[in-house]
N, C-alpha and C positions, 0 to 999 in steps of 0.2 A: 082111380081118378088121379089125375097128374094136375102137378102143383108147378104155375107160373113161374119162373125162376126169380126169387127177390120179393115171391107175394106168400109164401109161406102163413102157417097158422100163428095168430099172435102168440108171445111166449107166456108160460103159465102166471100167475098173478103170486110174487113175492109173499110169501106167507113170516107177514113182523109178528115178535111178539114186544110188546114196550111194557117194560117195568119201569116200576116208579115208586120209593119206599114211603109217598105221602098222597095224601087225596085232599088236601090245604092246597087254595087259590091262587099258588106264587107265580113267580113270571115263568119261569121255565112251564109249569102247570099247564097255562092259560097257551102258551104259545105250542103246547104238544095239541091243546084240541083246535085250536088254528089249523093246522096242520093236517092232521088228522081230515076234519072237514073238507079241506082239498083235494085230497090224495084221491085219483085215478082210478079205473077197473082194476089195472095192473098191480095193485096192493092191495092185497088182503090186512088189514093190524087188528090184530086181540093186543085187550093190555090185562098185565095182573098189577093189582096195588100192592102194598103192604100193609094198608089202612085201610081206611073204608070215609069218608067223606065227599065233599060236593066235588071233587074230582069224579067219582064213578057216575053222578048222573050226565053231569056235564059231557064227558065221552058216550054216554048210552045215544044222548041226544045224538050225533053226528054219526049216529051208524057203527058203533067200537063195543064190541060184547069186552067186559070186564069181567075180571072174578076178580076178589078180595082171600088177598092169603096173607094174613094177619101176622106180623111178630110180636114176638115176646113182648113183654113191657119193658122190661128189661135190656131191650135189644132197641126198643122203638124208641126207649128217652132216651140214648145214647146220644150228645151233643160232639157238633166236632171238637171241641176241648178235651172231649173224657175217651177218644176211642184208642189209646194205648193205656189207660191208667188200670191199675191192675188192682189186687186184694179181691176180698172174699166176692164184692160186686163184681169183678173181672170175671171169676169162675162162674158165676151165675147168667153172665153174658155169655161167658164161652155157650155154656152147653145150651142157652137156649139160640144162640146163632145155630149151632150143630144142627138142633132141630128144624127147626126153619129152612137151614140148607136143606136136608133132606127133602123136607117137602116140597120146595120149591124146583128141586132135581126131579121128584116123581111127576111133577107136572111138566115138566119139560119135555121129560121121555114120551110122555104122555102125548102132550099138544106137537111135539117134534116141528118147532118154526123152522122156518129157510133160515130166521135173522132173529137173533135176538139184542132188540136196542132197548138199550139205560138212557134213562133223563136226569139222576141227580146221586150225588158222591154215592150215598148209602147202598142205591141200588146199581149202580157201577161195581162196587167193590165185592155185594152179595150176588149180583147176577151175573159177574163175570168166573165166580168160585163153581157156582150151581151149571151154567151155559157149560163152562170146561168137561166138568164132574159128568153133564148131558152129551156131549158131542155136539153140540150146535155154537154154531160161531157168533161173536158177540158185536157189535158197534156201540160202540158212549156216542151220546152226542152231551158234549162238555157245555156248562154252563155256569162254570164259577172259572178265575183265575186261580191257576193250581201254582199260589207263592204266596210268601212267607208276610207279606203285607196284607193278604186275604186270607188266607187260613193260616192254624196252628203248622208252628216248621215241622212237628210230627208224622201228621195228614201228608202235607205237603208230598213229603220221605216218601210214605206208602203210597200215595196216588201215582207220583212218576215211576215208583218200579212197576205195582201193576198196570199204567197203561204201554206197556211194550204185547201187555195181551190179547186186546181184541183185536179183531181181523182189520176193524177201521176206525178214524177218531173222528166225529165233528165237532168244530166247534164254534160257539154263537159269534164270536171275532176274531180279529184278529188279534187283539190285546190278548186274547182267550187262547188263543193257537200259539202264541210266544211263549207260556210259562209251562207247555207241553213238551217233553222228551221227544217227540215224533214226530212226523207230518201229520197234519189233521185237515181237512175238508173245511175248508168256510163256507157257513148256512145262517146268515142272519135271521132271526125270528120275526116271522112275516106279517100281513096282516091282511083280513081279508077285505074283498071288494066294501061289503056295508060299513066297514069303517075306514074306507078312503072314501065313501061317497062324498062327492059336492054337495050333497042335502045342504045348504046355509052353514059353510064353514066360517069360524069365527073369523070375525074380523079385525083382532088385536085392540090393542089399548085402544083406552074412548077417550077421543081428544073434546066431547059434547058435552059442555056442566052440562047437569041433570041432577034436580031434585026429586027425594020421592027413594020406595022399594027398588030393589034389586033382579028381582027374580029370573031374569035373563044378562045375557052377557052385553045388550042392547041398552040395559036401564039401569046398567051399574052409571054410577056417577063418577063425574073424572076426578073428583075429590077424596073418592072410596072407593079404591081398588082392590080386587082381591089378588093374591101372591098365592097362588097353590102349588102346594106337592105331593105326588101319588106314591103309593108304594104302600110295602109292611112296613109298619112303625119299625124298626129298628138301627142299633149304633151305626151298619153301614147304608143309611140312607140319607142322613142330613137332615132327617125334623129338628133336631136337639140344633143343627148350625143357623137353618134354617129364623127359630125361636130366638133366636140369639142375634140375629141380622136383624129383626126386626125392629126393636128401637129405633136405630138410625133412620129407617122405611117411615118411622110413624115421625121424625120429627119433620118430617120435610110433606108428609102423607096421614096427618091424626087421623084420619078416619080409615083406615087403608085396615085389611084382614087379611089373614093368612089364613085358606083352606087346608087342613092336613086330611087326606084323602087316604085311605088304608086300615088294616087293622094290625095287633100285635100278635105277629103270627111265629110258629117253631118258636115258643115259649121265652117273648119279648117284652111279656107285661112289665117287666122291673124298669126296662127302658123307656116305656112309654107313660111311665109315673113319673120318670125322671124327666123327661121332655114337657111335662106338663109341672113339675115343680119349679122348674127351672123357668117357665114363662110366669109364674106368682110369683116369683125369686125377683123377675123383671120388670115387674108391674104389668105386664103386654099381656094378661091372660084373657082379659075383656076383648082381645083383638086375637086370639087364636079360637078358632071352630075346627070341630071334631066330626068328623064325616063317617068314621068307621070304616069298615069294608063295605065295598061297592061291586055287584056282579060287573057293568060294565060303566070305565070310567068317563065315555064320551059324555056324556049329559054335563058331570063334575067340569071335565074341561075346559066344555063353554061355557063356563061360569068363570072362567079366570082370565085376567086382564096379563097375567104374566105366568106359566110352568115353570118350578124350580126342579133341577138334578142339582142335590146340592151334597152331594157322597163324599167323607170325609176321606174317602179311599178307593183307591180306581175300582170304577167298577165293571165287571167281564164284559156288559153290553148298556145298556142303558133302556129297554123296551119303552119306558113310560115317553124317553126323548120322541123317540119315534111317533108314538101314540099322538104328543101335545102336538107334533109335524103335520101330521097326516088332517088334523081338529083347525088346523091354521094358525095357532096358540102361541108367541112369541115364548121364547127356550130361554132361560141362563141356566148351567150346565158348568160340573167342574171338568175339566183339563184335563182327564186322566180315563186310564183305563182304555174300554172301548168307545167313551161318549164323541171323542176327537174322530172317530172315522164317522161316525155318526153326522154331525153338524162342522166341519170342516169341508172345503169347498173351493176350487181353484177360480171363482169368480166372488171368494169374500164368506166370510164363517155363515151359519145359517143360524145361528145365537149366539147370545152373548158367554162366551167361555171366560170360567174365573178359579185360579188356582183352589186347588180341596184343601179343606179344613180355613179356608182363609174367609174367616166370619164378616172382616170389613170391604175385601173384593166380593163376596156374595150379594151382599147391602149393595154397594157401587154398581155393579152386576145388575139385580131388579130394579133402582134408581134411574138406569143409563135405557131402560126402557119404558119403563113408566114418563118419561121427561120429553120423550123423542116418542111419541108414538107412530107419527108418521112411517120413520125407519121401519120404527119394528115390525110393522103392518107390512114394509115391505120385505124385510127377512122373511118373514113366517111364510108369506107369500113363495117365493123361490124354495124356504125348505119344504112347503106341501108338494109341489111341484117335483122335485128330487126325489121326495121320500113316497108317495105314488109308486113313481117309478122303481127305487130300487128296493122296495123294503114289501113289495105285494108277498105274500105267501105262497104265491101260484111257482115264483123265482126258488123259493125255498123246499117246496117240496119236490119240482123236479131235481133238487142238487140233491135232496137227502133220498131220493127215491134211486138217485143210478149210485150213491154210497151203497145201499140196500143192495143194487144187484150184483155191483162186482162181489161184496161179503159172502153172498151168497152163493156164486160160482168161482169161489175162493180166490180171489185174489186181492191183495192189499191194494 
């Protein structure tokens, strides 16, 4: 039987395998099962963790068979500060990485992927030793900035020589694709249809006194607003600046709260003692609320009169920015990193951008929309609108899915 010329049988379905050396809720995490959820006939992805946590259900959900291949303890506390330090812990890391590699090599020969893609340093560094040691070719897709104001200069060292290795680099910006040795693919972390829906996006600060409960974003009172910021408690997020802006919020705002929305995650507890000492240190601890970790943080969102990015250090991308965009959520947002491609805008910013680590432009920053709600209502407005459009995940898994096929029929 003869074949139309151009009508051909579709091409075989890309066989990924995604490692990942955590199963903790982080962004990178969350925006792999995004992902994932969208991806086409034409991908097949298994993923292997190196943990075991709400990572593996949350992929089983979307269709993603997982196995758990466990490291060492040894190997799995290893923080980015400690991964050149040496003594008798060193050799105990050595040999149980050895082991690990191995096994993570027998499964590879085994599963034999078209592509093998890493989503975070650890398993970048271990699944591109194991991928080689297999024959199968690797793609990072990059999610931290690899310099020396984000990670240790050490890391750093080792990160830029090995990524001359895998066949392909993505990465989540382009602040993110600058501190890379090579060309890297930009694939911003997307989101899907149900959290861009119009279902009753917020509608920014309440310019209506209102006495009375809160319980919705509709019955906060314009005299007590709440100032929320999402993420993992830790030193690069901005709770601790965040805590610290606040006095100047409550002199002009007494009744005004700040939601901290997150938990303390990759072993940030010390930090989030310290962010909470530091608001009794203030007197502001009656006006800080503790949310913990939340599976999904729309609900949280409409709850806030103002989302804070308040990162005392650029950070790779900013997913929460996009998240509070997409919720209708008025932005303030530090200056750096990848949050600027983010809410930057050639008809006028899409929030209020205020230099990092700058405690009293942070303050000025939530002030300057708290005060104008009108404005801000209409920012928020124009960045839903933007961020709809460029930030859908449908955009991101076709760019990561033709990454996948060149890898795969080898070529960079």
């Amino acid at each position: 039987m003869s074949t139309a010329p151009g009508h051909g049988p579709p091409p075989a379905p890309v066989r990924v395998l995604v490692l990942d050396h955590t199963a903790a809720p982080g962004g990178a995490e969350l925006a792999l099962v995004r992902l994932c959820a969208t991806l086409g006939p034409d991908v097949s992805v298994r993923a292997v963790l190196f943990a075991d946590g709400p990572l593996r259900p949350a992929l089983q959900a979307v269709g993603v068979p997982v196995d758990v291949l466990e490291l060492d303890p040894e190997v799995a506390t290893v923080g980015r500060r400690d991964v050149l330090r040496g003594g008798l812990g060193g050799l105990r890391r050595v040999r149980g990485t050895v082991s690990f590699l191995v096994r993570l090599v027998r499964l590879l020969r085994r599963l034999r992927p078209d592509v093998v893609h890493t989503t975070s340093l650890k398993a970048d560094l271990l699944g591109t030793l194991a991928a080689t040691l297999a024959g199968r070719p690797v793609v990072w897709y990059v999610h931290d900035r690899i310099a020396p104001d984000y990670l240790p200069r050490p890391l750093v060292s080792l990160v830029r020589v090995a990524a001359y290795l895998p066949r392909a680099l993505i990465a989540n910006s382009r602040a993110t694709a600058r501190t890379l040795p090579r060309h890297a693919t930009i694939a911003y972390p997307g989101f899907s249809a149900d959290q861009m829906s119009p279902d009753a996006p917020h509608d920014g600060p309440h310019d209506t006194p209102h006495d009375g409960p809160h319980d919705t974003p509709h019955d906060t009172p314009r005299d007590a607003p709440v100032v929320g910021i999402v993420g993992r408690v830790s030193p690069t997020k901005g709770q601790l600046e965040l805590v610290r802006a606040l006095p100047a919020v409550l002199a002009r705002y007494p009744r005004a709260t700040v939601r901290v929305v997150g938990g303390a995650l990759f072993g940030a507890g010390d930090h989030a003692r310290e962010v909470r000492t530091e608001a009794e240190r203030l007197g502001v601890d009656a006006h800080v609320e503790w949310a913990g970790h939340v599976e999904s943080p729309a609900e949280e969102l409409d709850r806030f009169d103002v989302c804070v990015h308040a990162s005392p250090v650029p950070e790779p991308f900013g997913q929460v920015v996009v998240e509070a965009m997409v919720r209708g959520v008025p932005v303030v947002a530090t200056r750096a990193g990848g949050v600027p491609e983010i809410l930057s805008h050639p008809d006028g910013d899409l929030g209020v951008l205020v230099e990092p680590g700058d405690v009293d432009a942070l303050a000025a920053g939530v002030l300057a929309v708290l005060d104008d709600p009108v404005a801000a209502r209409e920012r928020a407005r124009r960045a839903r609108e933007v961020a709809v459009e460029r930030f859908a995940v449908g955009r991101t898994a076709a760019v990561v899915t033709a990454v996948w096929r060149r890898a795969a029929a080898g070529r960079r």
